[in-house]
C-alpha positions in Angstrom: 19.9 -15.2 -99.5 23.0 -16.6 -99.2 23.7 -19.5 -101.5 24.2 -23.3 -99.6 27.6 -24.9 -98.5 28.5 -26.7 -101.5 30.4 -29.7 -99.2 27.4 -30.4 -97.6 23.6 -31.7 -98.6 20.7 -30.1 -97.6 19.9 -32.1 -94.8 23.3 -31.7 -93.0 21.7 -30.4 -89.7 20.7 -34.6 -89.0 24.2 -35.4 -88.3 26.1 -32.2 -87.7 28.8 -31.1 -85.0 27.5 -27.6 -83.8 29.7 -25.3 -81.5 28.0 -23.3 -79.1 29.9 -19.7 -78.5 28.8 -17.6 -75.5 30.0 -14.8 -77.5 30.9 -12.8 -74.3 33.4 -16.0 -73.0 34.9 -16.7 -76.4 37.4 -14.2 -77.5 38.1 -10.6 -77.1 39.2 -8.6 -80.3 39.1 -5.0 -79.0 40.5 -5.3 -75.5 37.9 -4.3 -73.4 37.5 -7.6 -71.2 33.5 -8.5 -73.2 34.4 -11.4 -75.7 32.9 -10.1 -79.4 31.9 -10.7 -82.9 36.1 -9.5 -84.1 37.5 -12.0 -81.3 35.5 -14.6 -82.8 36.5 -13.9 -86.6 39.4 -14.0 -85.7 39.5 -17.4 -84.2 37.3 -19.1 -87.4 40.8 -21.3 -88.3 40.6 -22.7 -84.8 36.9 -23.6 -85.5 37.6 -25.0 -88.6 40.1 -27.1 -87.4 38.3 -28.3 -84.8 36.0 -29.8 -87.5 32.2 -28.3 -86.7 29.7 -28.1 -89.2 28.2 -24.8 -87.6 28.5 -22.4 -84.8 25.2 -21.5 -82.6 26.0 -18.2 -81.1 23.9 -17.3 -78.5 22.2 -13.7 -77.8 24.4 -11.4 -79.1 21.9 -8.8 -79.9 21.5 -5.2 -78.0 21.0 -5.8 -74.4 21.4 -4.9 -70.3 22.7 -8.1 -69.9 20.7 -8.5 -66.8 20.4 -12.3 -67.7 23.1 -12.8 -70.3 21.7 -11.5 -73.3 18.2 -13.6 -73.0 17.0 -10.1 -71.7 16.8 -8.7 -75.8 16.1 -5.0 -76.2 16.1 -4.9 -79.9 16.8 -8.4 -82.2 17.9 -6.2 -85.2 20.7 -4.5 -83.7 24.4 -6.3 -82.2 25.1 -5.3 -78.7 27.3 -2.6 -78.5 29.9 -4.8 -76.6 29.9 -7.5 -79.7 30.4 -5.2 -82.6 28.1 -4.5 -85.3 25.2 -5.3 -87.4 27.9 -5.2 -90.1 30.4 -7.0 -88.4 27.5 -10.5 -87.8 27.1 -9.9 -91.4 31.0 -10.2 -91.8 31.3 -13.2 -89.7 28.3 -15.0 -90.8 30.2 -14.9 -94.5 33.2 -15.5 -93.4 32.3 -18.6 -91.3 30.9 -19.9 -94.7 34.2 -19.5 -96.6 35.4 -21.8 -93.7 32.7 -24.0 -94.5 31.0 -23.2 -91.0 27.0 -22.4 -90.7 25.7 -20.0 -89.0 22.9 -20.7 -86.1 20.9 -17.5 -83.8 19.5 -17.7 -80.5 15.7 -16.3 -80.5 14.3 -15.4 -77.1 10.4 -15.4 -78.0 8.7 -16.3 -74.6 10.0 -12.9 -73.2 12.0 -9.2 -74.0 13.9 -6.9 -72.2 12.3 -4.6 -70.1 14.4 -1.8 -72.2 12.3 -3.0 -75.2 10.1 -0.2 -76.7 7.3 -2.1 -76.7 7.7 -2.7 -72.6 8.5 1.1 -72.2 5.3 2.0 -74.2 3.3 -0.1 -72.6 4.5 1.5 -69.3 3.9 4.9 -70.5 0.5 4.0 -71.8 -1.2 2.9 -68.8 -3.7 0.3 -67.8 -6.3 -0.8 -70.4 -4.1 0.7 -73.5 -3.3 -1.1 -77.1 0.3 -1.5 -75.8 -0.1 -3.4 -72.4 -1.9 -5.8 -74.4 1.3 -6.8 -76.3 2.2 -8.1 -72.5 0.8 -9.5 -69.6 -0.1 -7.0 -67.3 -3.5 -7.5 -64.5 -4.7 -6.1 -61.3 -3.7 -7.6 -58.6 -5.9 -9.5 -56.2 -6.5 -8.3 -52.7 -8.5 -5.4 -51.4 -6.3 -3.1 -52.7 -5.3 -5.6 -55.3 -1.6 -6.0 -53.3 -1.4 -9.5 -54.2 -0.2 -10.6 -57.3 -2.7 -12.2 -59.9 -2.0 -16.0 -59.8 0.5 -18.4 -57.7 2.8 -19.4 -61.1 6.3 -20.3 -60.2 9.4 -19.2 -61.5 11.6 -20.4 -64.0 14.3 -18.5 -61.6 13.7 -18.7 -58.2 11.6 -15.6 -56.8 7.8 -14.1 -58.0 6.7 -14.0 -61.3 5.0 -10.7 -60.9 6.1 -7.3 -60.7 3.6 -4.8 -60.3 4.0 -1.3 -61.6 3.0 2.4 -59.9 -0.4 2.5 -61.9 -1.4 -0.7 -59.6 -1.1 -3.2 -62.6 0.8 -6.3 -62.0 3.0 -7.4 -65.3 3.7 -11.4 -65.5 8.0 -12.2 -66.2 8.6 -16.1 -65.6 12.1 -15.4 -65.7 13.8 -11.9 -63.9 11.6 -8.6 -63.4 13.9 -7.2 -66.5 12.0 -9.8 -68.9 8.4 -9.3 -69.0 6.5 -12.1 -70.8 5.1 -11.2 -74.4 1.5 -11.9 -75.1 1.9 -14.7 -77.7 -2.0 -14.5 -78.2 -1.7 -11.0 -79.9 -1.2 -11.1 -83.7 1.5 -8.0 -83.3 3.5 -10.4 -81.5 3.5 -13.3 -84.1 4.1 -11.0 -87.1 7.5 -8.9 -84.6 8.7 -12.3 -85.1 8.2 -13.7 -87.8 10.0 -10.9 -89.7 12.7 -11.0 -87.2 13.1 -14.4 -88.3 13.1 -13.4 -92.1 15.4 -10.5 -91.0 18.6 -12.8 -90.0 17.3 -15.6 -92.9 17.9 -12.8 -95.1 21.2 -12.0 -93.6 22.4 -15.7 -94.5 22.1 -17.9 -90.6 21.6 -21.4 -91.4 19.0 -21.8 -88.5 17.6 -20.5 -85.1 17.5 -21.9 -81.5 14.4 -21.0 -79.8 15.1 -20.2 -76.1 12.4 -21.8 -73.8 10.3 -22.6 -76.8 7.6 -24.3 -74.7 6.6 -21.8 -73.0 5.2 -19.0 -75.1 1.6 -19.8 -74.7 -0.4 -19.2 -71.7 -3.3 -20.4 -70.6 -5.6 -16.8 -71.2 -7.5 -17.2 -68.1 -4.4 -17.0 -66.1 -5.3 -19.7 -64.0 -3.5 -20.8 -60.5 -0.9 -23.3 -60.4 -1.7 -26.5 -59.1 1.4 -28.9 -58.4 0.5 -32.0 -60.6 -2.7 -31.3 -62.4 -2.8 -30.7 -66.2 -2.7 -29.0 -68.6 -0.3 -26.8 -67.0 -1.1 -23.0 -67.5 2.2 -21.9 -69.8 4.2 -24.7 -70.3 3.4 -27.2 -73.2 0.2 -25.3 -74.2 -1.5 -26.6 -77.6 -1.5 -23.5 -79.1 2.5 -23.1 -79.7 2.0 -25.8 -82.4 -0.1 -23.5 -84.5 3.1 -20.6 -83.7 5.8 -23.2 -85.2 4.0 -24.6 -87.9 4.0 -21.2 -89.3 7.8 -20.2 -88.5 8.8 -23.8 -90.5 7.0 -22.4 -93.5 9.2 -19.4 -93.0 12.8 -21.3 -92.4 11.0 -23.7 -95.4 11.8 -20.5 -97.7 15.3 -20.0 -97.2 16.2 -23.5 -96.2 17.0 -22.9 -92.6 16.3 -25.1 -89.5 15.0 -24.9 -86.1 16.2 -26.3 -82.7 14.1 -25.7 -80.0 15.1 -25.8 -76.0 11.9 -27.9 -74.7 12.5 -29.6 -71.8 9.2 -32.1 -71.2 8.8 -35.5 -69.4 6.1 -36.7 -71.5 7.5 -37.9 -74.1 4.8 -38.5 -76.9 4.2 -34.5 -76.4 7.7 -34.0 -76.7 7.9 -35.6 -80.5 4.8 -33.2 -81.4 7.5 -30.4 -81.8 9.4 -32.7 -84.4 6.9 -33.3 -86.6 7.9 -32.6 -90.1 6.1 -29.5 -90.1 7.0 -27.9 -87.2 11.0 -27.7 -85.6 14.0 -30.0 -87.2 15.0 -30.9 -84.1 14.8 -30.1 -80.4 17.6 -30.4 -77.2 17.6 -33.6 -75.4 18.2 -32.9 -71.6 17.6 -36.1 -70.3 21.1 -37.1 -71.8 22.5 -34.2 -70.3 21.4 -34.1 -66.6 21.9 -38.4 -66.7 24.1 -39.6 -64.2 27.3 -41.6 -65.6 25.7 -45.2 -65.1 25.3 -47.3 -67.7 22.4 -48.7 -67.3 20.3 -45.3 -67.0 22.5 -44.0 -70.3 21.4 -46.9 -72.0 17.6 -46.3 -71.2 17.9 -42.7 -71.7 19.4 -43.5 -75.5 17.1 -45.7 -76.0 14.0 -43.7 -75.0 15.7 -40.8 -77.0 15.7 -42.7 -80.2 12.0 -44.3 -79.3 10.7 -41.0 -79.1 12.2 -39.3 -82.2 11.5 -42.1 -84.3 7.9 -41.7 -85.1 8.3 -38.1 -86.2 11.6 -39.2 -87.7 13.6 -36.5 -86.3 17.1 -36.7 -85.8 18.1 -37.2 -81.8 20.5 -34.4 -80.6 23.2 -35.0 -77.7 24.9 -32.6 -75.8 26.8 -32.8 -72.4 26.9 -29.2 -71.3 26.2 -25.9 -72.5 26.0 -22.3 -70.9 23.4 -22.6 -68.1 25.0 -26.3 -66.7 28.2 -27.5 -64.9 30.7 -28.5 -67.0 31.0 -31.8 -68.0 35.1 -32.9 -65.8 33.5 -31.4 -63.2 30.1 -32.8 -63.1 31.6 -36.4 -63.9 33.9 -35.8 -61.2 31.6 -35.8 -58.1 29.4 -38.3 -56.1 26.3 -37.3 -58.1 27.3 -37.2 -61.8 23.6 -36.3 -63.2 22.9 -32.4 -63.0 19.3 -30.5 -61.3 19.2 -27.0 -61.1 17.1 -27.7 -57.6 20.4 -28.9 -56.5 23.4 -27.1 -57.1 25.5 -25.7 -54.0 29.0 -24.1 -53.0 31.4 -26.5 -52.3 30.4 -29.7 -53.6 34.0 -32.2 -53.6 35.4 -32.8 -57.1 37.9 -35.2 -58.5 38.9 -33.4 -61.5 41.5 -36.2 -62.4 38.0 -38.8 -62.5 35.5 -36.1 -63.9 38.4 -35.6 -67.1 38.8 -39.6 -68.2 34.7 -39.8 -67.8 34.6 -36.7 -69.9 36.7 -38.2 -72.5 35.2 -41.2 -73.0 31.8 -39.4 -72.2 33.2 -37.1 -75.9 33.3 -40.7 -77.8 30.0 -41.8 -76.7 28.5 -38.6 -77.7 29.8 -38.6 -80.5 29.1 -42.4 -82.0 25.4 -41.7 -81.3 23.0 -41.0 -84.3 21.9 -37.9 -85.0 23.1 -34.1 -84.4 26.0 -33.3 -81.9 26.4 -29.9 -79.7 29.9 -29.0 -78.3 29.8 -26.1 -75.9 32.7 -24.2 -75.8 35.7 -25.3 -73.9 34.2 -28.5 -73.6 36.9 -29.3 -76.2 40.1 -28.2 -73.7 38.2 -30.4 -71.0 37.7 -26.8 -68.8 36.3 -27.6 -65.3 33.6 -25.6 -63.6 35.2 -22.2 -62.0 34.8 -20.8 -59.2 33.4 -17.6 -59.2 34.5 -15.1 -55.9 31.5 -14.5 -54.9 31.6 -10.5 -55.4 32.1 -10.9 -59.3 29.2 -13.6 -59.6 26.7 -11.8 -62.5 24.0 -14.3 -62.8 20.8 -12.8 -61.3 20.1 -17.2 -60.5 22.2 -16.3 -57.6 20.7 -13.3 -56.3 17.1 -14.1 -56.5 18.0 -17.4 -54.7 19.5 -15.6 -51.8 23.0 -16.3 -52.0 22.4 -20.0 -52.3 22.6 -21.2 -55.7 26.1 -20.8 -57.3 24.2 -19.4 -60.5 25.7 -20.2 -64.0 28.5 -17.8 -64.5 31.4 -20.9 -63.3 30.6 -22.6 -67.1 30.8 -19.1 -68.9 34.3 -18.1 -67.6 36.4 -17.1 -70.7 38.1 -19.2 -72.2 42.0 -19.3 -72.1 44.0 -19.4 -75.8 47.8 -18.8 -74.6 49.6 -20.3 -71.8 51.3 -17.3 -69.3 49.5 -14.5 -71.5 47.5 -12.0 -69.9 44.0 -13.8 -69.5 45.6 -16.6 -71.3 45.5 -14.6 -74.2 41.4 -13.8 -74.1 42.3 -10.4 -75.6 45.1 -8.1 -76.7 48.3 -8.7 -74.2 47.5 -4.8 -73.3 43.6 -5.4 -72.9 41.4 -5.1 -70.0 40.7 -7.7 -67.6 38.4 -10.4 -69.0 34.9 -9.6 -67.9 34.8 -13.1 -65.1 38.2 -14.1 -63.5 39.6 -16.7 -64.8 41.5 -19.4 -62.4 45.4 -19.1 -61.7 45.4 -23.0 -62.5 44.8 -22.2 -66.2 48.0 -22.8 -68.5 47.7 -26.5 -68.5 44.1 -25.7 -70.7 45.0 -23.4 -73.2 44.7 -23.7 -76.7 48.2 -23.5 -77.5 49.4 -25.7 -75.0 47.0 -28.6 -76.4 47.4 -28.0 -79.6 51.1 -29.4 -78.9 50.2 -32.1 -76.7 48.7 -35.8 -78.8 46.9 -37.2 -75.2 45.2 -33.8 -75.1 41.5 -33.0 -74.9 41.9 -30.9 -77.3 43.6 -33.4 -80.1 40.7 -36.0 -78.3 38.1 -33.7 -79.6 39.9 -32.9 -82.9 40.9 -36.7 -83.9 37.1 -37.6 -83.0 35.4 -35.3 -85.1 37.6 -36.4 -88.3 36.9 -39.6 -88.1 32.9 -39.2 -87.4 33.5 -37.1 -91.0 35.1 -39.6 -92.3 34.4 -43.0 -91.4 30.8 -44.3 -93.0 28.5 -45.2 -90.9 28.7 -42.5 -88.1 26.2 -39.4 -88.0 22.6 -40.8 -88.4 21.7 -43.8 -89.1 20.8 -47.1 -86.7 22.3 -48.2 -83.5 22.8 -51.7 -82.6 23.4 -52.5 -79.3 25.7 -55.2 -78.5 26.0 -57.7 -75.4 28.6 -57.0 -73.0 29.9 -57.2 -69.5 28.0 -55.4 -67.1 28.4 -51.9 -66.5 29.7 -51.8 -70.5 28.1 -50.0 -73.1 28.6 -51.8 -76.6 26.8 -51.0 -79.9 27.3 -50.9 -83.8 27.1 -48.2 -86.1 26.8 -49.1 -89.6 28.7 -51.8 -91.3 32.3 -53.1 -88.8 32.1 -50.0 -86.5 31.6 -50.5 -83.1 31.9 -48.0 -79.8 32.5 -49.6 -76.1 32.3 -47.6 -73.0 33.7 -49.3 -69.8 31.3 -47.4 -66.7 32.3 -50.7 -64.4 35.1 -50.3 -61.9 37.1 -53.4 -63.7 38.6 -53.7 -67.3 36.9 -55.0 -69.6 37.9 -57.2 -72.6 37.4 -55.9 -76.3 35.9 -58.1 -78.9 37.9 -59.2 -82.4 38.6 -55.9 -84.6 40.7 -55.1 -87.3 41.4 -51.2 -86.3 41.0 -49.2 -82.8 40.2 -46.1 -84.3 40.3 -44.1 -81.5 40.6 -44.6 -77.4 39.9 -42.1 -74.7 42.6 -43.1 -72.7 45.4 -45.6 -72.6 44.2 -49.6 -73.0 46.0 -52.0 -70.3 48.9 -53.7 -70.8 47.0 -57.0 -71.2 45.0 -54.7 -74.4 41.8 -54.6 -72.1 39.3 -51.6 -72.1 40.1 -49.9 -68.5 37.2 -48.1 -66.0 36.0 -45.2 -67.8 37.4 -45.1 -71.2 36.0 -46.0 -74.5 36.9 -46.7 -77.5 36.0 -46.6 -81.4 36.8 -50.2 -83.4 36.7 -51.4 -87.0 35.8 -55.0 -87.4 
């Protein structure tokens, strides 16, 4: 096991900046249009610059890629299209001479359907040791043609496939990802060594994909819209699963954050207790509109329910399955629903950017752990996908209706007028997504030279949340202000003020602005949708 970053203590994950890399968006190092593990390497300085503490990466492990890597075919082997085994190793070291951890997506609820345990339970037949490692049923019906329960999807579409032998197998998500049978023991010791594989190989933690859903309710039981418990989401027995993976990551000192998305907060905090996961995504903060009143309430009951478990909170405005934050800020309805994205929705970029600014201060004064997805930093907007190149099965199993997610994983653009703004090797393929004409005002290089750029925003920000006391965790004070204002303290003289109203607002007596989002007034008052960081 890889000895710990000396800079840091062993708690650093309760105030850390983490960048999340979609691998296949981030850079290109061979040429061949994929983003992979030698295009990211090679772009370490830029991430060290930046200032993040550690780099989740999601799937990049050997795949079809029917839903972006969360269809796994073999967690102890690098996609093809990334690199290596050798080559994670590589970067995972490297990133630690940059002083950057190291954090791995683990897709537990589900596999690919090119797994060899799916394949050998297909081969075996019904009734066999290896179907049992799934979910597979007869169907009901007289000629059992109708599909074992009513569950819904997670995706739009059935949740059952059935197979020529008759047998129907259960996938929440896409066909290609039948559901694993968490109640086998074969299941729970696969991963638990898969965890102790890539502790072994020196990550600093894991994010569990859809980590409330693992468990099912054994008798299979129908859906019923508003009664509880419900039959695979939140199920008691997934404690019992984590408690034993923490006394795994408890060896090499690594951490957990899990993807549970739950309304019920006092279940939610069950996941944080000390010995189960270090911390867990908070989507309510993501999908809240920009109004200041429902960010204040959805802080406050973020804080309220970590604090008996005393967990650190976690904030994050976008990541790789959710419109971007300029353009999400930019439209009528500034909160996000996956039961409501369409084609076409009006933007104002210009709007959605200075909300996405300030948005990046207010983030980033709030206690606890911080996740950046990438481009987020160069303030990209949503793309828009031609509709012939779209990849994300969301769109196709909703019929054409649903955008899908492939407008937030564009690749990203390094150099201005360079062949996909420099994504890859001038004489490369084309990146892997189209990438908008519009582009050369966002790339790195042309922020990088530009002090009012997102970029330098982003870069300025996270030195001083490294380097002022009293950011990171720690209490929040809130403070009183005008309406449609968002005031608070953090630690001793350091104050954050957000202006969501449509007037300026004044600032109180300080001694330092730290930082603004945007220009003051001429008359030094805080202007709509900007915020700033003071020292009194």
């Amino acid at each position: 096991m890889a000895a710990p970053l000396s800079h840091r203590t062993d708690d650093w994950w309760r105030d850390a900046v983490i960048y999340q890399v979609y691998p296949r968006s981030f850079a290109d190092g061979d040429g061949d249009g994929t983003g992979d593990l030698a295009g990211v390497r090679a772009r370490l300085p830029y991430l060290a610059e930046l200032g993040v503490d550690a780099v989740w990466f999601t799937p990049w492990y050997l795949s079809p890629l029917v839903d972006g890597g969360y269809d796994v075919a073999d967690y102890r082997t690098i996609d093809p299209a990334f690199g290596t085994l050798a080559e994670a190793e590589k970067l995972i070291a490297e990133a630690r001479e940059h002083g950057i951890r190291v954090i791995v997506d683990i897709v537990p609820n589900h596999v690919s359907d090119q797994h060899a345990w799916f394949r050998a339970a297909l081969a075996a037949g019904p009734g066999s040791p290896e179907r049992e490692l799934f979910h597979f049923r007869p169907g009901h019906g007289e000629h059992g043609e109708l599909p074992p329960n009513t569950w819904p999807s997670q995706f739009s579409g059935p949740t059952w496939t059935r197979v020529e032998d008759g047998e129907w197998y259960l996938h929440l998500f896409t066909p290609e990802q039948p559901d694993l049978n968490w109640a086998h023991p074969a299941v729970r010791r696969e991963h638990e060594d898969v965890l102790r594989f890539w502790f072994e190989r020196g990550v600093a933690g894991v994010r569990i994909d859809s980590a409330a859903l693992l468990a099912k309710d054994p008798a299979l039981a129908d859906f019923v819209e508003g009664v509880d418990p419900h039959p695979y989401i939140d199920q008691d027995e997934l404690h019992d699963i984590y408690r034993s993976w923490r006394a795994i990551a408890d060896e090499y000192g690594a951490v957990f954050v899990g993807e549970v998305w739950l309304p019920d907060s006092e279940r939610f905090a069950r996941y944080l207790r000390p010995d189960e996961l270090h911390t867990a995504f908070n989507f309510n903060f993501l999908s809240c509109p920009w109004e200041a009143e429902r960010l204040r309430r959805t802080i406050d009951d973020t804080l309220a329910e970590h604090a008996p478990v005393g967990a650190p909170a976690t904030w994050v405005l976008c990541n790789h399955d959710v419109t971007r934050t300029v353009t999400r800020y930019g439209r009528a309805d500034t909160g996000f629903d996956f039961a409501t994205k369409t084609f076409g929705t009006p933007t104002d970029l210009a709007l959605g950017t200075r909300r996405a600014r300030a948005a990046a201060l207010l983030t980033l004064a709030l206690p606890g752990s911080v996740y950046v997805y990438q481009g987020e930093e160069l303030g990209l907007p949503e793309a828009e996908v031609p509709l012939h190149r779209i990849e994300d099965p969301m769109h196709a199993r909703s019929g054409g209706t649903d955008p899908g997610r492939d407008g937030c994983r564009v690749p990203l653009p390094w150099t201005a007028g360079a062949p996909g703004y420099g994504f890859g090797p001038d004489a490369g393929s084309e990146p892997w997504l189209p990438q908008p004409r519009d582009w050369d005002g966002y790339a790195v290089d042309r922020q990088q030279a530009d002090g009012r750029s997102m970029l330098t925003l982003y870069r300025e920000a996270l030195r001083l949340r490294g380097s002022v006391e009293g950011f990171g965790d720690g209490p929040l004070t809130w403070l009183p202000a005008p309406e449609g204002v968002l005031a608070f303290a953090r630690g001793e003289g350091l104050l954050c003020l957000v202006n969501l109203s449509a007037t300026p607002a004044g600032l109180p007596a300080h001694e330092e602005l730290l930082l603004a989002s945007g220009p003051l007034a001429t008359d030094g008052r805080l202007p709509a949708d900007t915020a700033v960081w003071l020292r009194t």
